[in-house]
C-alpha positions in Angstrom: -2.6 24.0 3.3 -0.5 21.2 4.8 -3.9 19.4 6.4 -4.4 19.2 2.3 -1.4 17.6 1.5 -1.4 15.6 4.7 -4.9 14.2 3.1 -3.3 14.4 -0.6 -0.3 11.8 0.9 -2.8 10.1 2.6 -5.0 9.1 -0.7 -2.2 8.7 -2.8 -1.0 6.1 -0.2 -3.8 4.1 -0.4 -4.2 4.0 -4.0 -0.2 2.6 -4.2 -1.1 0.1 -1.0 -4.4 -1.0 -3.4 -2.1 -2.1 -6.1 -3.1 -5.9 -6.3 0.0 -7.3 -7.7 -0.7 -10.6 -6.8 -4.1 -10.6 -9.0 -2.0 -9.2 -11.6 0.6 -11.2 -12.0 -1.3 -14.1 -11.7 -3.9 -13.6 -14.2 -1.7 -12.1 -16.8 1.0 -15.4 -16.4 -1.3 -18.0 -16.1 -5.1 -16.8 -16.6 -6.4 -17.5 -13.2 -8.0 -15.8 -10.8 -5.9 -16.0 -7.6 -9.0 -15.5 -5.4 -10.4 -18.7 -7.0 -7.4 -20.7 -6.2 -5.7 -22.2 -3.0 -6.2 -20.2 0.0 -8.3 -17.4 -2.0 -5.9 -15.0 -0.5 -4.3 -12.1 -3.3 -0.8 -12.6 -1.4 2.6 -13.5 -2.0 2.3 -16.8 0.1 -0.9 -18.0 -2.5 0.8 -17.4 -4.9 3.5 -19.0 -4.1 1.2 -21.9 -3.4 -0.4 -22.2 -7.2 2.3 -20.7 -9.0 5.4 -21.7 -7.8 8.3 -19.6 -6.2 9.8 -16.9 -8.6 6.6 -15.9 -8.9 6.0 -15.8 -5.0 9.3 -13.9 -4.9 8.0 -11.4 -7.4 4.8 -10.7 -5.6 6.3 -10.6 -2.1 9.0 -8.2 -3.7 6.9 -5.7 -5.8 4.5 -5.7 -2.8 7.2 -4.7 -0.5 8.4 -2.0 -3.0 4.7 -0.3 -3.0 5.7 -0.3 1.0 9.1 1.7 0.2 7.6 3.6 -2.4 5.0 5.5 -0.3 7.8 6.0 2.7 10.1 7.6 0.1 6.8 9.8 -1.3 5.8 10.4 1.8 9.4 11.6 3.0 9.5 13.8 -0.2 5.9 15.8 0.6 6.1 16.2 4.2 10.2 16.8 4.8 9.8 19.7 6.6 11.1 19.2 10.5 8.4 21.8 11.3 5.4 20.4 9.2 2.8 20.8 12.1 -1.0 19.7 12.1 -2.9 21.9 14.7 -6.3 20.0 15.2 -8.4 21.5 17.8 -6.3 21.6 21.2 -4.0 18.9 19.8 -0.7 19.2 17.8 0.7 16.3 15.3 4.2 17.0 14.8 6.3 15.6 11.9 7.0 12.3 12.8 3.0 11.9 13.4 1.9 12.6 10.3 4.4 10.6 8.5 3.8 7.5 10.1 -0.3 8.2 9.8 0.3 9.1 6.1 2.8 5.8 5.7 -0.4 3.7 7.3 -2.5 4.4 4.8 -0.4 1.9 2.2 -1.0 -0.9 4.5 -5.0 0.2 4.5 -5.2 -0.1 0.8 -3.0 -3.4 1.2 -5.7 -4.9 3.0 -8.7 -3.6 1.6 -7.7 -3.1 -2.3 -10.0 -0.2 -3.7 -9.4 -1.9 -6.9 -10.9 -5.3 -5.6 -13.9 -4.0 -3.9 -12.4 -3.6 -0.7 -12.0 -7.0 0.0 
């Protein structure tokens, strides 16, 4: 039961992390394709680069708020003290997990299900 939630955290993670709000933002302001422009990066620092800074600011912000969203949901599933993985002869305690189930945002910050991976 809690190696399903463990994995449950752990998707939902990666889906928030694959949120590509610097794509977003900039194809719904100014049409273009923020992977076609300066660096190619889909980051708050290109887009400060073709867009200007508010809109850097608004990236870099929402992008850190997808960060804080999945430590808070995280927090909220696993919150017991004694939620304990037993894997084998090894034992992930709470801390553990949270900070493996926190990692998976920064996975699907780097490889965006919803831009191929890439």
């Amino acid at each position: 039961m809690k190696l399903g939630m463990f994995i449950m955290v752990c998707v939902i993670n990666y889906i928030i992390g694959s949120i590509p709000f610097a794509y977003i933002i900039t194809l719904k302001a100014s049409g273009k394709d923020i992977r076609q422009e300066g660096s190619g990066n889909v980051g708050a620092t290109n887009v400060f680069r073709v867009m200007g800074i508010l809109w850097g600011l608004l990236v870099f912000f929402l992008d850190a708020g997808k960060g804080w969203l999945a430590v808070k949901f995280s927090q909220f599933i696993i919150n017991e003290k004694d939620f304990t993985i037993q894997l084998s002869n090894i034992t992930l305690n709470h801390k553990i997990i949270l900070i493996c189930a926190v990692l998976w945002v920064v996975l699907g910050h780097i490889f965006p299900i919803f831009l191929g991976f890439r």
